[in-house]
C-alpha positions, 0 to 999 in steps of 0.5 A, a space after each residue: 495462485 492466478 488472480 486477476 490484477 487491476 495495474 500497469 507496470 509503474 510505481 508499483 510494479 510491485 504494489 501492483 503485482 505483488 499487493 494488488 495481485 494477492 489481495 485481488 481488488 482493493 488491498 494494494 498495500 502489502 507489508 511486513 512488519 507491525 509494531 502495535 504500540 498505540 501512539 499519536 504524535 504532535 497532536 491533531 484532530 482524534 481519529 473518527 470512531 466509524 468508518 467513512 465513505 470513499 467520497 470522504 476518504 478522497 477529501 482526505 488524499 494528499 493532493 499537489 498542492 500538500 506534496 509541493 512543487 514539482 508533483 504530478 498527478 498520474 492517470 488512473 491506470 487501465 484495467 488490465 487482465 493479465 494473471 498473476 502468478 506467485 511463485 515461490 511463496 505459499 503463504 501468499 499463495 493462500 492469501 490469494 486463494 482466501 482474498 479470491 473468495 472475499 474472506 475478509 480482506 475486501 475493504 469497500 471503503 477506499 480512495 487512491 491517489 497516485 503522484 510522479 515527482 519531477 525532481 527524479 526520473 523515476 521517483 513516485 509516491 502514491 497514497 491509499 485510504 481505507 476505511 472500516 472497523 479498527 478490528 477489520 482493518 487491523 487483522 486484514 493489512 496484517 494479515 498480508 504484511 504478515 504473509 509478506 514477511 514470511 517470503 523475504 524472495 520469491 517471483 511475481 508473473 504477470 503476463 510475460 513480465 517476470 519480477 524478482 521481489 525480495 521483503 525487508 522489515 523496516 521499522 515504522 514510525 510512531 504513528 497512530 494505533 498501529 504500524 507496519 512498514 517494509 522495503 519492497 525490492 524488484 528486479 526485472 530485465 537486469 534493472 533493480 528498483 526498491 520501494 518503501 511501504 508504510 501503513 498507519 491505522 489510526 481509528 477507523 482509517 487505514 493510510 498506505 503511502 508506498 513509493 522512493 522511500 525518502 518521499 514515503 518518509 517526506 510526506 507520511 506525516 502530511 498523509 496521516 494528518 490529512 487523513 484524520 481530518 478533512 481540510 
């Protein structure tokens, strides 16, 4: 499988590799377990039943001053055009095949923002926004998470980077009408990072935060709030 992928090295050397890469333009979020059981915990504004746009999506991201002190906003990466290749994992080998014919797992409305907290080196968090019917939105994210699952290790290329990736299920919170939630594990050149992925569908919204899980656990309540409701 060769896609094209839109995302430097960073955070998200995996969720730029392995998220962007399978799911070609806009479904940076990959995943791996989904528990569907409706649930909205401490309250707050009822989802929106139609799908908004990705100017009213960006009102909804977290921003410095939601996450606190110490927080940085990064840069918009460069476009990059390096092939992606997976190897090792067929179901997302097919999954890429199906995203590079736009079958569905294109969600047009999206916003994206990423942030460095200055407290750790190397600690990021980033948030992602969909917006479409609950079904689209359902099937497409668990369609990857799925996929996911399905190869607990195999290897990302892209260019001349090679990365080890190993999936973890991880429970997800309680949250909104659907969960899933994954630990995300890369090594290259001998250095081993692990990057936590949650994605809340609540509504017509889909909210990914991925990042150092206990940022990921630290700010998606604040995430899923926000994005129910524009402040």
């Amino acid at each position: 499988m060769r896609l094209s992928t839109r995302t430097a090295l960073g955070l998200s050397a995996l969720t730029v590799l392995a998220l962007t890469g399978c799911s070609s333009r806009t479904e940076p979020a990959g995943a791996s377990a989904a528990s569907s059981a409706p649930a909205h915990r401490g309250g707050g504004t009822p989802s929106a039943s139609a799908p908004l746009s990705s100017a009213e999506l960006n009102q909804r991201l977290l921003n410095e001053s939601d996450l606190g002190q110490g927080y940085t906003r990064k840069p918009e990466p460069a476009l990059r055009n390096d092939d992606v290749t997976v190897i090792g994992c067929p179901a997302l080998e097919k999954l890429g095949s199906d995203a590079a014919t736009g079958s569905g797992l294109d969600f047009t409305r999206k916003a994206k923002e990423s942030f460095t907290y200055t407290g750790s080196s190397n600690s990021e968090v980033s948030e992602e926004l969909y917006s479409d019917s609950p079904a689209k939105l359902s099937k497409g994210i668990g369609k990857v998470f799925e996929a996911m699952l399905s190869c607990p290790s195999y290897q990302v290329t892209s260019g001349s980077t090679v990365l080890d990736m190993g999936t973890e299920k991880t429970s997800a919170p309680d949250l909104g009408d659907e969960q899933w939630s994954q630990l995300l594990t890369y090594s290259a050149s001998g250095q081993r990072s692990v990057v936590k992925q949650t994605a809340i569908r609540t509504g017509s919204i889909l909210v990914i935060v991925s990042g150092s899980p206990g940022l990921v656990d630290a700010h998606l309540d604040k995430a899923l709030a926000k994005a129910r409701t524009a402040r």
